[in-house]
py3Dmol code that shows the C-alpha trace and the ligand (Angstrom):
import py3Dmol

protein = """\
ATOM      1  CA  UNK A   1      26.331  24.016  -2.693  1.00  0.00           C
ATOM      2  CA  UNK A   2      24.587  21.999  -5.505  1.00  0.00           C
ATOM      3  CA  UNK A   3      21.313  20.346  -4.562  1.00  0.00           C
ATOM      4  CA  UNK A   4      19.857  20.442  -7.627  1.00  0.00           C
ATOM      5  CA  UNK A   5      18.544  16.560  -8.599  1.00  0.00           C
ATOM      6  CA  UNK A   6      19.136  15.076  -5.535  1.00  0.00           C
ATOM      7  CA  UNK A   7      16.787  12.936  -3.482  1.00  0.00           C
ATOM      8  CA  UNK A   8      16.530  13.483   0.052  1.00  0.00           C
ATOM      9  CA  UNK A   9      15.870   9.993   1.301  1.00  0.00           C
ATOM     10  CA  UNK A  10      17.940   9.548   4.667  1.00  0.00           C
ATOM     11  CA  UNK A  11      19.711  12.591   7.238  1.00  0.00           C
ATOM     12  CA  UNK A  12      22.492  10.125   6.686  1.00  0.00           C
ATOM     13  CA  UNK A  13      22.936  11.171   3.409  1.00  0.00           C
ATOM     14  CA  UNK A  14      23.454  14.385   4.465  1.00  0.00           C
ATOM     15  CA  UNK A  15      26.273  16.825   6.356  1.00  0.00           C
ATOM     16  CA  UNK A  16      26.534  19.343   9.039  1.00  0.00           C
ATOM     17  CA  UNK A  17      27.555  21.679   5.979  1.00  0.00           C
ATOM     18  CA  UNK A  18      24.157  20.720   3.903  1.00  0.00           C
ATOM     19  CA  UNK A  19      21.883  20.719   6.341  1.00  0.00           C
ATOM     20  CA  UNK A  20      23.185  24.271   7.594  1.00  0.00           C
ATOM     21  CA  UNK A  21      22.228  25.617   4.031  1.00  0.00           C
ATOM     22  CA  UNK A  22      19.508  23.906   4.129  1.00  0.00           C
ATOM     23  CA  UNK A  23      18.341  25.924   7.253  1.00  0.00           C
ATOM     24  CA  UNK A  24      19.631  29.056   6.302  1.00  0.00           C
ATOM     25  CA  UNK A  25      18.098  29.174   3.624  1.00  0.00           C
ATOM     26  CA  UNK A  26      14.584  28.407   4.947  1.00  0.00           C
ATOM     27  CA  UNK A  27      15.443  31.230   6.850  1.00  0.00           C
ATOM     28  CA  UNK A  28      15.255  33.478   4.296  1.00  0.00           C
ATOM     29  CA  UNK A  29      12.073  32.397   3.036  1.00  0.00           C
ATOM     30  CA  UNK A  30      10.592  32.853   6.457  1.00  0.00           C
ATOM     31  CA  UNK A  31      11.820  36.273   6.502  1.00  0.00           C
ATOM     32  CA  UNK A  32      10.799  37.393   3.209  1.00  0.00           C
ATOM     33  CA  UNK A  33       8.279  34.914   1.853  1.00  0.00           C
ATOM     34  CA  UNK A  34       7.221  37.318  -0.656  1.00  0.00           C
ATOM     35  CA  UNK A  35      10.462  38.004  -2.699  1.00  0.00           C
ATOM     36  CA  UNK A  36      10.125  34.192  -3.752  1.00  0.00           C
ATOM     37  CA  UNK A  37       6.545  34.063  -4.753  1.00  0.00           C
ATOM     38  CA  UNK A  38       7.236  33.122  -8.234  1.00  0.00           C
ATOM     39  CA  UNK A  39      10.258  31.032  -8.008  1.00  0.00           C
ATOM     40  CA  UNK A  40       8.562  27.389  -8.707  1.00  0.00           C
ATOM     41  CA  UNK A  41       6.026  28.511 -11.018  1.00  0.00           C
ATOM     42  CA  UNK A  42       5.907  26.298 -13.833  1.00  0.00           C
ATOM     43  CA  UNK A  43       7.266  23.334 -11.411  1.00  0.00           C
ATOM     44  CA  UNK A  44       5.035  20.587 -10.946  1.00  0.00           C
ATOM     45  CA  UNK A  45       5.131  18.793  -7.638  1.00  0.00           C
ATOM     46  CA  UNK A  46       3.500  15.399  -7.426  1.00  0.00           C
ATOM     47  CA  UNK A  47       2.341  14.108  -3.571  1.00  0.00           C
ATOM     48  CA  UNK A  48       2.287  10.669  -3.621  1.00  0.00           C
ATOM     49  CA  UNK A  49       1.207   9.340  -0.087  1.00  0.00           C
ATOM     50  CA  UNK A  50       0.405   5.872   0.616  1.00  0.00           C
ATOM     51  CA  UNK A  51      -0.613   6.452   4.110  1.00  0.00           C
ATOM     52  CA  UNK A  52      -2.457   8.885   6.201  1.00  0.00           C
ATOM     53  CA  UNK A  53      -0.764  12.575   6.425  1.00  0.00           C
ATOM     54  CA  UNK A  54      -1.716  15.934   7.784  1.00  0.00           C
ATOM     55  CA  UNK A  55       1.123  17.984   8.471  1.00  0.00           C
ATOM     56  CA  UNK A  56       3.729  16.809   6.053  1.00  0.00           C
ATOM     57  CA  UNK A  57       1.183  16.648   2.857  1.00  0.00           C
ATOM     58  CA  UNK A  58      -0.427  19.718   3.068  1.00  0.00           C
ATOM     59  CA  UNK A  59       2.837  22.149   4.223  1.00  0.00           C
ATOM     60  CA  UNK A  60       4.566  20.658   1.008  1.00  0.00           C
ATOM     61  CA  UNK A  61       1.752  21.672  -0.822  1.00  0.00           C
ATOM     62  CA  UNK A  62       1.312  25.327   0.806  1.00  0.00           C
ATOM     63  CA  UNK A  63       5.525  25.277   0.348  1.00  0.00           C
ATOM     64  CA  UNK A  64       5.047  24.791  -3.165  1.00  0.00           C
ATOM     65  CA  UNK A  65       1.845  27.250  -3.642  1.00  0.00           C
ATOM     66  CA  UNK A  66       4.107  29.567  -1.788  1.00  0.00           C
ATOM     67  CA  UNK A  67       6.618  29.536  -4.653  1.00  0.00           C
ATOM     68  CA  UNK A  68       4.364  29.517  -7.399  1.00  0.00           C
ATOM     69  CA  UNK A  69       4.449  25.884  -8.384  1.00  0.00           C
ATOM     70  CA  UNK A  70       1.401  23.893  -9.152  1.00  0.00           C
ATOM     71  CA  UNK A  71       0.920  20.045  -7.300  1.00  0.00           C
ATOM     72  CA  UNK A  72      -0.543  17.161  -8.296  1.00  0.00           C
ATOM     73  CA  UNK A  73      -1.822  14.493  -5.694  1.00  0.00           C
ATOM     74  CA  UNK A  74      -2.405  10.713  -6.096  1.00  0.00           C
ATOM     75  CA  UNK A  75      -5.046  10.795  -4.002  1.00  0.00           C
ATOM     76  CA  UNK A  76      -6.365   8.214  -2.167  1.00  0.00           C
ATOM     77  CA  UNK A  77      -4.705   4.640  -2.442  1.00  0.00           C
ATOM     78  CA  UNK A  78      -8.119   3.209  -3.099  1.00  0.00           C
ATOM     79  CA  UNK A  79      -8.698   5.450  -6.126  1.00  0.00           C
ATOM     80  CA  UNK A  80      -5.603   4.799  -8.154  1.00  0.00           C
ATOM     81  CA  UNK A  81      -4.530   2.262  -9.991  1.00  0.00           C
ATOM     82  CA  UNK A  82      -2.365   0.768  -6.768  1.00  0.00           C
ATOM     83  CA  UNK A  83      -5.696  -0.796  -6.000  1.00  0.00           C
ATOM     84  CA  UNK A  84      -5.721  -2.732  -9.426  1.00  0.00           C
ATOM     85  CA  UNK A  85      -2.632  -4.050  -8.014  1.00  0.00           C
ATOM     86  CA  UNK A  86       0.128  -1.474  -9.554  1.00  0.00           C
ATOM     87  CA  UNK A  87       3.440  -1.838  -7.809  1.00  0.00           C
ATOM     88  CA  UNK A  88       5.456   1.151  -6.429  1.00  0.00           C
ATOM     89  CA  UNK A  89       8.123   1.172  -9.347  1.00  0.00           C
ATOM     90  CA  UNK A  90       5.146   1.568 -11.915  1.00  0.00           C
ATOM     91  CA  UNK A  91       3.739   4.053 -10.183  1.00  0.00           C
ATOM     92  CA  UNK A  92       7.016   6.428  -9.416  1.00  0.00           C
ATOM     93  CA  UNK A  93       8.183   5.697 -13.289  1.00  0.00           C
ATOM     94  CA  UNK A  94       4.750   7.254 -14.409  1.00  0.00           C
ATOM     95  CA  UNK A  95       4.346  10.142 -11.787  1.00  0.00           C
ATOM     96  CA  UNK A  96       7.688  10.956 -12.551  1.00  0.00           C
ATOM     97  CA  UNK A  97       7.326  11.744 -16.406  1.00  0.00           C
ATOM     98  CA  UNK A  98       4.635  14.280 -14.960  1.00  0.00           C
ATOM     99  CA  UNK A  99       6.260  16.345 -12.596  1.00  0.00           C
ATOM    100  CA  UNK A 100       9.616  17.902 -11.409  1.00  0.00           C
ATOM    101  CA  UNK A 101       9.598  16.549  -7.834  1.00  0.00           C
ATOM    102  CA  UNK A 102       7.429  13.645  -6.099  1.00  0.00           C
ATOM    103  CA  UNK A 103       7.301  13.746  -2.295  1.00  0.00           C
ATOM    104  CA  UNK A 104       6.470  10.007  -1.551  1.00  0.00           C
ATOM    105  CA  UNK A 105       5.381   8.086   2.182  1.00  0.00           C
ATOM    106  CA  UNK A 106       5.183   4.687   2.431  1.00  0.00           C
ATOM    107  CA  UNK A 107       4.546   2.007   4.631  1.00  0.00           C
ATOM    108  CA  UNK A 108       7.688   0.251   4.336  1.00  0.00           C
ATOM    109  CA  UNK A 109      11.005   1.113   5.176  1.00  0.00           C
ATOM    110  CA  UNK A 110      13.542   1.562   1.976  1.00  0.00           C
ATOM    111  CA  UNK A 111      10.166   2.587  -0.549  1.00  0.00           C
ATOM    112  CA  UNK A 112      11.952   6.344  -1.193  1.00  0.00           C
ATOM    113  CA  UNK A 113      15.044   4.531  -1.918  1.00  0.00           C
ATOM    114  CA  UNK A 114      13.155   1.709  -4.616  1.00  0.00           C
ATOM    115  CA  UNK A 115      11.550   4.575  -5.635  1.00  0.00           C
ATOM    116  CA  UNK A 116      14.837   7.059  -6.511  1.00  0.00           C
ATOM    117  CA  UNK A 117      16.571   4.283  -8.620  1.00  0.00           C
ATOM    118  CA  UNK A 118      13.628   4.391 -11.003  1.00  0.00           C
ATOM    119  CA  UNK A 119      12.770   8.321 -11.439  1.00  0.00           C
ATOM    120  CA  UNK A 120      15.012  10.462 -13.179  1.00  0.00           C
ATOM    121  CA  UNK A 121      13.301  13.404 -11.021  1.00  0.00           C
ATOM    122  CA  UNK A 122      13.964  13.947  -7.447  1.00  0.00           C
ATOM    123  CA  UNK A 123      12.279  12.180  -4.570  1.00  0.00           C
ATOM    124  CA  UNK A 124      11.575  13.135  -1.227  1.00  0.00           C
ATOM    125  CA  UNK A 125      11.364  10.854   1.777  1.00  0.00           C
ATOM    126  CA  UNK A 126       7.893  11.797   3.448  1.00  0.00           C
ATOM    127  CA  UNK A 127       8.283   8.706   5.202  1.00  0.00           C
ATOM    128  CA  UNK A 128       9.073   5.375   4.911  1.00  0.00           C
ATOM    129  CA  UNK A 129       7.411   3.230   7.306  1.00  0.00           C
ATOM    130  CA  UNK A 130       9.813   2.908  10.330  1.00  0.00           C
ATOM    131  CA  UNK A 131      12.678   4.382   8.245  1.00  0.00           C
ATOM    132  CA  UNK A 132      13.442   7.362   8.089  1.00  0.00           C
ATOM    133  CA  UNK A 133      11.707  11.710   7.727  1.00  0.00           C
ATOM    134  CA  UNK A 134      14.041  13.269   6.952  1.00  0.00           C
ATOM    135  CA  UNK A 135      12.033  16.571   6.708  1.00  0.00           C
ATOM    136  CA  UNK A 136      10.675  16.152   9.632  1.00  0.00           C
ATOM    137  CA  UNK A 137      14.214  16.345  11.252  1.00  0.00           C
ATOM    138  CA  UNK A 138      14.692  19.589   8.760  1.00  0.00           C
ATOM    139  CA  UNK A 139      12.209  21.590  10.344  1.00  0.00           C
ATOM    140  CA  UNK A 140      13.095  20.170  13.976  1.00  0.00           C
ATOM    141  CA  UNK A 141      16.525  21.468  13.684  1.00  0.00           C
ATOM    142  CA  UNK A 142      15.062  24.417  12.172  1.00  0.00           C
ATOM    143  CA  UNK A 143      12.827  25.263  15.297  1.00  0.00           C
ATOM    144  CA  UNK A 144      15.936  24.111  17.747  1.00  0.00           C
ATOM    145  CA  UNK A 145      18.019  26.562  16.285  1.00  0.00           C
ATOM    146  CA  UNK A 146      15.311  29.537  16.174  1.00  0.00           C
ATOM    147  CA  UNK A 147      14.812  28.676  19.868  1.00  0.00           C
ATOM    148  CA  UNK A 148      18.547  28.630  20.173  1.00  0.00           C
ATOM    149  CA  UNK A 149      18.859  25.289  21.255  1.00  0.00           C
ATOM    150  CA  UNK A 150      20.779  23.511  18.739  1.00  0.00           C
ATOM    151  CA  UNK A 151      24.412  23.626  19.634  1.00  0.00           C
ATOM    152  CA  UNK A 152      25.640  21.692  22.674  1.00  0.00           C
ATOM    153  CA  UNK A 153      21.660  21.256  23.540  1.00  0.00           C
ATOM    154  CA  UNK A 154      20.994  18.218  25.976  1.00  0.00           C
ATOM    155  CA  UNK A 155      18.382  16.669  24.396  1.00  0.00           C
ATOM    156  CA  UNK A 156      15.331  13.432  25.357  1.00  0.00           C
ATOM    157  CA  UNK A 157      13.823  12.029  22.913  1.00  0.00           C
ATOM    158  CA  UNK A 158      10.799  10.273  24.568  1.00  0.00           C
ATOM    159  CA  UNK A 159       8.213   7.359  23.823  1.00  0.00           C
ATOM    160  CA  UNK A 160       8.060   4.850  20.637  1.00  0.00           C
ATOM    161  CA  UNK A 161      11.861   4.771  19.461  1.00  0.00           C
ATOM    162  CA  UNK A 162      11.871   1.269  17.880  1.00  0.00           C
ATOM    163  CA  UNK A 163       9.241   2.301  15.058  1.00  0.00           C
ATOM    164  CA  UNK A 164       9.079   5.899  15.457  1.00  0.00           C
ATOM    165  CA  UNK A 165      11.246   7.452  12.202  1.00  0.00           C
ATOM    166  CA  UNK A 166      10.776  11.033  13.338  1.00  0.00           C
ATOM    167  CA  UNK A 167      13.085   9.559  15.791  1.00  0.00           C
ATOM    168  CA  UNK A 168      15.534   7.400  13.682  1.00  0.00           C
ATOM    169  CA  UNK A 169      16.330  10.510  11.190  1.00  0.00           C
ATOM    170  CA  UNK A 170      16.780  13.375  14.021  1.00  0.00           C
ATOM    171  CA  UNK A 171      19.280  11.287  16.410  1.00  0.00           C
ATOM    172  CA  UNK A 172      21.544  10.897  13.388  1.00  0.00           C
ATOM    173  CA  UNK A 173      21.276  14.914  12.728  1.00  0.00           C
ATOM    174  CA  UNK A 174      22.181  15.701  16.061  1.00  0.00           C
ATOM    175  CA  UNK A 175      25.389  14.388  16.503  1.00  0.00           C
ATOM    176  CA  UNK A 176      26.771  16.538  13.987  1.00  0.00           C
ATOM    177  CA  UNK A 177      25.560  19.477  16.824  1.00  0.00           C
ATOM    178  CA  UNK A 178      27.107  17.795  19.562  1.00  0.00           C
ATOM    179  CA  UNK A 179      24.165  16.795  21.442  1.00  0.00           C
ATOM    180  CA  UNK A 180      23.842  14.931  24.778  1.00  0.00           C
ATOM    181  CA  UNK A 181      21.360  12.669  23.820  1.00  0.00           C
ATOM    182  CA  UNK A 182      19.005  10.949  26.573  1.00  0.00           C
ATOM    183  CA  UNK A 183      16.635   8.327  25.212  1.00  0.00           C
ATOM    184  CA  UNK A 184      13.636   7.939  26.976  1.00  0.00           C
ATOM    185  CA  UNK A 185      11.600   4.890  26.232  1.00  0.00           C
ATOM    186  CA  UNK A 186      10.285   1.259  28.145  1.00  0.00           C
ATOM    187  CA  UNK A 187      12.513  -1.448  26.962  1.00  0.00           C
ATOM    188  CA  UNK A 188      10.155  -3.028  24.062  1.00  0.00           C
ATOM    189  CA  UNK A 189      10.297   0.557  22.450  1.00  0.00           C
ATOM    190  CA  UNK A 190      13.950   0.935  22.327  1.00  0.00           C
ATOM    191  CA  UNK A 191      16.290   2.631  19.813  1.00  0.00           C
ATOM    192  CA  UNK A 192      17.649  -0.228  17.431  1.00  0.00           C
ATOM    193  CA  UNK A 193      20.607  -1.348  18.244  1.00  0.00           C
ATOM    194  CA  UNK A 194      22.155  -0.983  15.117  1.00  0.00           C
ATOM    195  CA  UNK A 195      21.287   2.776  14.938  1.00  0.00           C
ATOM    196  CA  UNK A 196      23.156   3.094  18.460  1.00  0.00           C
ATOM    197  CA  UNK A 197      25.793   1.403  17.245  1.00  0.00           C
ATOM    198  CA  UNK A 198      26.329   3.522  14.293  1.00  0.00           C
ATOM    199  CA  UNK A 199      25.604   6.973  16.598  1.00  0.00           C
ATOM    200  CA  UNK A 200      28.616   5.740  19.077  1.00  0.00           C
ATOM    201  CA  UNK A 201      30.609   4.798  16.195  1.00  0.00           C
ATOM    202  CA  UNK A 202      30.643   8.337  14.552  1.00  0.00           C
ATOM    203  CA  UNK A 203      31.053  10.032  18.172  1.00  0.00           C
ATOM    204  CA  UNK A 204      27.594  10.218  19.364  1.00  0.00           C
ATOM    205  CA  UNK A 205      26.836  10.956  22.998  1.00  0.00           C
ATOM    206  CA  UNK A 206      23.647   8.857  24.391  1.00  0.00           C
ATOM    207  CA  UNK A 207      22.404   7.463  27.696  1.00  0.00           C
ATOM    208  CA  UNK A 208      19.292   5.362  27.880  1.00  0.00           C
ATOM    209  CA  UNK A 209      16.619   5.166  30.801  1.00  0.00           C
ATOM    210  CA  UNK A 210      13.112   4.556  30.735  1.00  0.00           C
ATOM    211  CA  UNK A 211      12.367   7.133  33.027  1.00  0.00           C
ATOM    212  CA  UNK A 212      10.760  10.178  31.839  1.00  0.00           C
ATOM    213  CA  UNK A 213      10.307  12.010  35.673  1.00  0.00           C
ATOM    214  CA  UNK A 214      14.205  11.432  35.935  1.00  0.00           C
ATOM    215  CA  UNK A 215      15.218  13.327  32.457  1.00  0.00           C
ATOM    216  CA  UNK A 216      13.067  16.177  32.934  1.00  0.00           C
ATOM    217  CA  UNK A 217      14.717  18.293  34.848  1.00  0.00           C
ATOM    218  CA  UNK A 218      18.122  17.862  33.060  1.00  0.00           C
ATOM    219  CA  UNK A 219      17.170  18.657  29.401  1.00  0.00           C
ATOM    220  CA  UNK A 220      16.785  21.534  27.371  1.00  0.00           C
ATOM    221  CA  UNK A 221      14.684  20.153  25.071  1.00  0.00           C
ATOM    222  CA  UNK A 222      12.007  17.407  25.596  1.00  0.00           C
ATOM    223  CA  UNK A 223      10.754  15.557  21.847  1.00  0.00           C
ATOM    224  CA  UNK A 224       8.117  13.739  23.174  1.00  0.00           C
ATOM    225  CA  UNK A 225       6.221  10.806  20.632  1.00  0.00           C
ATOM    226  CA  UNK A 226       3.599   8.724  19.536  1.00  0.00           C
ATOM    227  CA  UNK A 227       3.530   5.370  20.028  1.00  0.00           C
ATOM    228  CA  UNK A 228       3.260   3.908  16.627  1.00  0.00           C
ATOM    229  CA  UNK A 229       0.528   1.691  16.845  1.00  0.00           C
ATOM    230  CA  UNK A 230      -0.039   0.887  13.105  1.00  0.00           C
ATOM    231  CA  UNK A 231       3.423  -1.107  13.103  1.00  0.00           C
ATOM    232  CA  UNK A 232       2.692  -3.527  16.083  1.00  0.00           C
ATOM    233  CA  UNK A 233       2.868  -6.693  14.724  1.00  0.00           C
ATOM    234  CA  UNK A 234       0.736  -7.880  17.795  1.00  0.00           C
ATOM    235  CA  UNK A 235      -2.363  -5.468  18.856  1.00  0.00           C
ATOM    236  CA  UNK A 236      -1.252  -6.747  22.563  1.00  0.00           C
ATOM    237  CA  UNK A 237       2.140  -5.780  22.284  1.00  0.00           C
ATOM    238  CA  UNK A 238       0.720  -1.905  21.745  1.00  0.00           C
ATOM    239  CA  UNK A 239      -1.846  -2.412  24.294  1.00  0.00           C
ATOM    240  CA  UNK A 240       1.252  -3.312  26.931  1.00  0.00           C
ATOM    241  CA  UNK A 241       2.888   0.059  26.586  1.00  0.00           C
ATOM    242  CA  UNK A 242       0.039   2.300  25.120  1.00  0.00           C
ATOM    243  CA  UNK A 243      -0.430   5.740  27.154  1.00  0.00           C
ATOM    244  CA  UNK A 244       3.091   4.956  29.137  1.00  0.00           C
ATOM    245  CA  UNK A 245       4.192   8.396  29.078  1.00  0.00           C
ATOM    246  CA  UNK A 246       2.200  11.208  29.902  1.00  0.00           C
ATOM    247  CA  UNK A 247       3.084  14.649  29.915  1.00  0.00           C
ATOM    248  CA  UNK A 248       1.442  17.057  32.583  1.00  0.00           C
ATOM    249  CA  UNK A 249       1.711  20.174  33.877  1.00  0.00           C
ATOM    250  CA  UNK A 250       3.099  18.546  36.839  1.00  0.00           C
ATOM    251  CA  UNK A 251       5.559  16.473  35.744  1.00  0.00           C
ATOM    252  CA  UNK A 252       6.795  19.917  33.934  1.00  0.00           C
ATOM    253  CA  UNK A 253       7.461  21.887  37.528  1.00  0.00           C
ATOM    254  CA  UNK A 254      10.731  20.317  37.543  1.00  0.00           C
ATOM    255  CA  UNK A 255      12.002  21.674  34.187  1.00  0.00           C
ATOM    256  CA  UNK A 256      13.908  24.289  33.698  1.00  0.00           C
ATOM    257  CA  UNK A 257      12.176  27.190  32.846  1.00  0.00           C
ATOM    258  CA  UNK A 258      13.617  28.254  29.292  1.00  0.00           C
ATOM    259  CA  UNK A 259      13.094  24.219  28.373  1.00  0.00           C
ATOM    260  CA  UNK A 260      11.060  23.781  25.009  1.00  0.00           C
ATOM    261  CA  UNK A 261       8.370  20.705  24.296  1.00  0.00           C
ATOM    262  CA  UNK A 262       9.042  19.316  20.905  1.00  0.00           C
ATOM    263  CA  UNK A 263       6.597  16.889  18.846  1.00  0.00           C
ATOM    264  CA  UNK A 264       6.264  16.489  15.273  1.00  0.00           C
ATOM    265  CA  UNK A 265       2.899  15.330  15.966  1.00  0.00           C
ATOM    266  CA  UNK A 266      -0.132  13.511  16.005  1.00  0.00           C
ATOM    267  CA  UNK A 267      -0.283  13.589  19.466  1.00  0.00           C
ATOM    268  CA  UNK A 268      -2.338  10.536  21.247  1.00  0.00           C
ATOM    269  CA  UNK A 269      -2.492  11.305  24.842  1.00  0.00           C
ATOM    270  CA  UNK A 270       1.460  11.669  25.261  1.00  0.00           C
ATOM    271  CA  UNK A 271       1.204  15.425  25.947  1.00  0.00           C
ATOM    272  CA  UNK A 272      -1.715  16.548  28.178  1.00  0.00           C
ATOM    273  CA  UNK A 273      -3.529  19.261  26.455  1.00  0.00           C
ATOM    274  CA  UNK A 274      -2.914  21.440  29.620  1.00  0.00           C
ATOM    275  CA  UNK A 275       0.883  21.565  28.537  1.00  0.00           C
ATOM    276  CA  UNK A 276      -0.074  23.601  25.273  1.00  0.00           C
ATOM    277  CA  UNK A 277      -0.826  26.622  27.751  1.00  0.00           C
ATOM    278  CA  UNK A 278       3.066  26.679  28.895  1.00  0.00           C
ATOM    279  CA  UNK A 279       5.388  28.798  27.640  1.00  0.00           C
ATOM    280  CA  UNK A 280       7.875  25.956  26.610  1.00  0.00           C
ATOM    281  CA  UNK A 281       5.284  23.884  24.532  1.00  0.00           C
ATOM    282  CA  UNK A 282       6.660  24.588  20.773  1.00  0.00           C
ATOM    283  CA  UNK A 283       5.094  22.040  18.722  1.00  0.00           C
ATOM    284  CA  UNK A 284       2.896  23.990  17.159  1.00  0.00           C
ATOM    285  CA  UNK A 285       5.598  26.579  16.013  1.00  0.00           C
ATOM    286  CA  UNK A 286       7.304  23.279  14.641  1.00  0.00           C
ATOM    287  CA  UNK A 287       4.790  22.256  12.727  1.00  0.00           C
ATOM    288  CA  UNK A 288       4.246  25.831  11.055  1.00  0.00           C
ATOM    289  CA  UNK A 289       8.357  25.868  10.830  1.00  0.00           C
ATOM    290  CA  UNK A 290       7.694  22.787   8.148  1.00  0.00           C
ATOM    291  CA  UNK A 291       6.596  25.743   5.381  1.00  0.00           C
ATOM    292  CA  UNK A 292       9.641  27.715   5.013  1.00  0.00           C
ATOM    293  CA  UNK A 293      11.703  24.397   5.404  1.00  0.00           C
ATOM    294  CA  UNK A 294      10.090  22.499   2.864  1.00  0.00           C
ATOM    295  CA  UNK A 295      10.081  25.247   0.944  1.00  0.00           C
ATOM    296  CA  UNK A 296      13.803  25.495   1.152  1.00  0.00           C
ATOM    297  CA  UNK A 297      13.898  21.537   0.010  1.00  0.00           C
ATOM    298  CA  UNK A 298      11.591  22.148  -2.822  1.00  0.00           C
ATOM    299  CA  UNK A 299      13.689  24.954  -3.844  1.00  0.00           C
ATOM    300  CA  UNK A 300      16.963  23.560  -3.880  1.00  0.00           C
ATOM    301  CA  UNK A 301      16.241  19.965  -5.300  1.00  0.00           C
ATOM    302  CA  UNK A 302      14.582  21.372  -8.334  1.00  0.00           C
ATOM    303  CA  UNK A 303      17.574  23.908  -8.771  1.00  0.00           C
ATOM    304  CA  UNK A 304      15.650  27.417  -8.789  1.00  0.00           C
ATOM    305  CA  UNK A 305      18.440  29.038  -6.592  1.00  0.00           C
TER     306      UNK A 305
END
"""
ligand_1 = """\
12
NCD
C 5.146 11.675 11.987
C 5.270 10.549 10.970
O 4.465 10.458 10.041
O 6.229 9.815 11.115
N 4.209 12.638 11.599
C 4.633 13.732 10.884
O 5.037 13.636 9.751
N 4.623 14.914 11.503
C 4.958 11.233 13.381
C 3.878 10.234 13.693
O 3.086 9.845 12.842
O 3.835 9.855 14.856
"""
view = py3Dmol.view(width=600, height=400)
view.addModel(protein, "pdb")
view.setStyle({"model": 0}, {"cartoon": {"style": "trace"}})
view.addModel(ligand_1, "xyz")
view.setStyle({"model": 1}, {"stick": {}})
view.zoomTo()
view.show()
């Protein structure tokens, strides 16, 4: 399977067969992260974030440590020459020439996309406003399979599923595993149409509801969310559903026991802290699944296997 060159912008772009090597071999870097210590080196990775990142900036840059490879970083927005008024195309064209790979979020939807037609190196989605992550779905699946809930699994994704893209890029992913998808969110936050549309179209299996209590008990996974406030166009509109769902200890007696918590996180106060102490809250292990996974992307994109 040839990745070499290719941008990862979208999980549409993908197939069952891709991702699966995709997976597999993050696996083996999980197992033995050792035997691929210099693989990268001499690789240049540029990090080119235009909004706030923990989790997705830094494991790309411990992925690509991992393997040897050096990263640059633009830094902060206010200390480049985007505050002089640079445009995105500018940028990309120049950080391009420098490095082998650019891992690029954005606040708007279809940047990674602008930003693959100008650079001759690969570009990775880390986000596109209410787009798509599609590395973020990488390592979910990665983590669903580990805890053998992939195949078949009945799934809920729960909370902001209009601007959430965690969201957007996983529910595509999962119909190729035959999911029964449950979407959990009040009716202001709902799924876009068109992306139900397209899931039913290609086979998809989804129910809606807006009632968390209700799903709990029938899932084996739970992806809880964050409400996205930075896209409200209105600060009242966030205010109106802000802290809707809640996750407690409580509302977890009815779950079944081998269920697993899933959130690529921030958390806001979706999940009460109390739920980190049960056995089927994962989303830490998620999080620390993003190294071997992006260092499977990193890998294949820039051809070293
Ligand atoms: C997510 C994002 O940036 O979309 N964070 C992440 O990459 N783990 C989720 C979020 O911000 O809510």
């Amino acid at each position: 399977m040839n990745f070499k060159n290719r941008d990862i912008l979208s999980t549409r772009d993908l197939t069952r067969e891709e991702i699966d090597y995709i997976l597999n071999t993050a696996e083996k870097f999980d197992k033995n992260p050792q035997e691929f210590s210099d693989l990268l080196k001499g690789r240049i990775l540029a990090l080119v974030f235009y909004e706030p990142s923990t989790r997705t900036r830094i494991s790309f840059e411990t992925a690509m440590k991992k393997l040897g490879g050096e990263v640059i970083s633009l830094g902060a927005v206010e200390a480049s020459s985007i505050a002089k008024g640079e445009n995105l195309s500018d940028t990309i064209r120049i950080v391009s020439s420098y490095a082998d790979a650019i891992v690029l979020r954005h606040p708007k939807d279809g940047a990674s996309k602008l930003a693959a037609e100008v650079s001759p190196v690969p570009v990775i989605n880390g986000g596109d406003g209410a787009g798509h992550h599609p590395t973020q779905t990488l390592l979910d699946l990665y983590t669903m399979r580990k805890e053998n809930k992939l195949e078949g699994v009945r799934i809920a994704l729960v909370g902001d599923l209009k601007y959430g893209r965690t969201v957007h890029s996983l529910i595509y992913a999962l119909t190729f595993y035959s999911a029964k998808i449950t979407l959990v969110a009040p009716e202001e936050l709902s799924m876009p149409r068109d992306i139900i549309e397209d899931i039913k179209r290609i086979g998809g299996d989804i129910e809606e509801t807006s009632d968390l209590k209700e799903v709990i008990p029938e899932v084996d996974v739970l992806y809880m969310t964050r409400i996205q406030k930075e896209r409200f166009p209105d600060p009242n509109e966030y205010r109106k559903v802000a802290g809707i769902y809640r996750l407690t200890p409580e509302l977890l007696e009815s779950a079944k026991e081998d269920m697993i918590i899933m959130h690529p996180l921030p958390r806001v106060d979706e999940i009460d802290p109390r739920v980190d102490e049960t056995p089927q809250a994962k989303y830490f292990e998620q999080a620390k699944n993003g190294i071997p996974v992006r260092m499977a992307i990193l890998s294949l994109v820039m051809g070293a296997l």
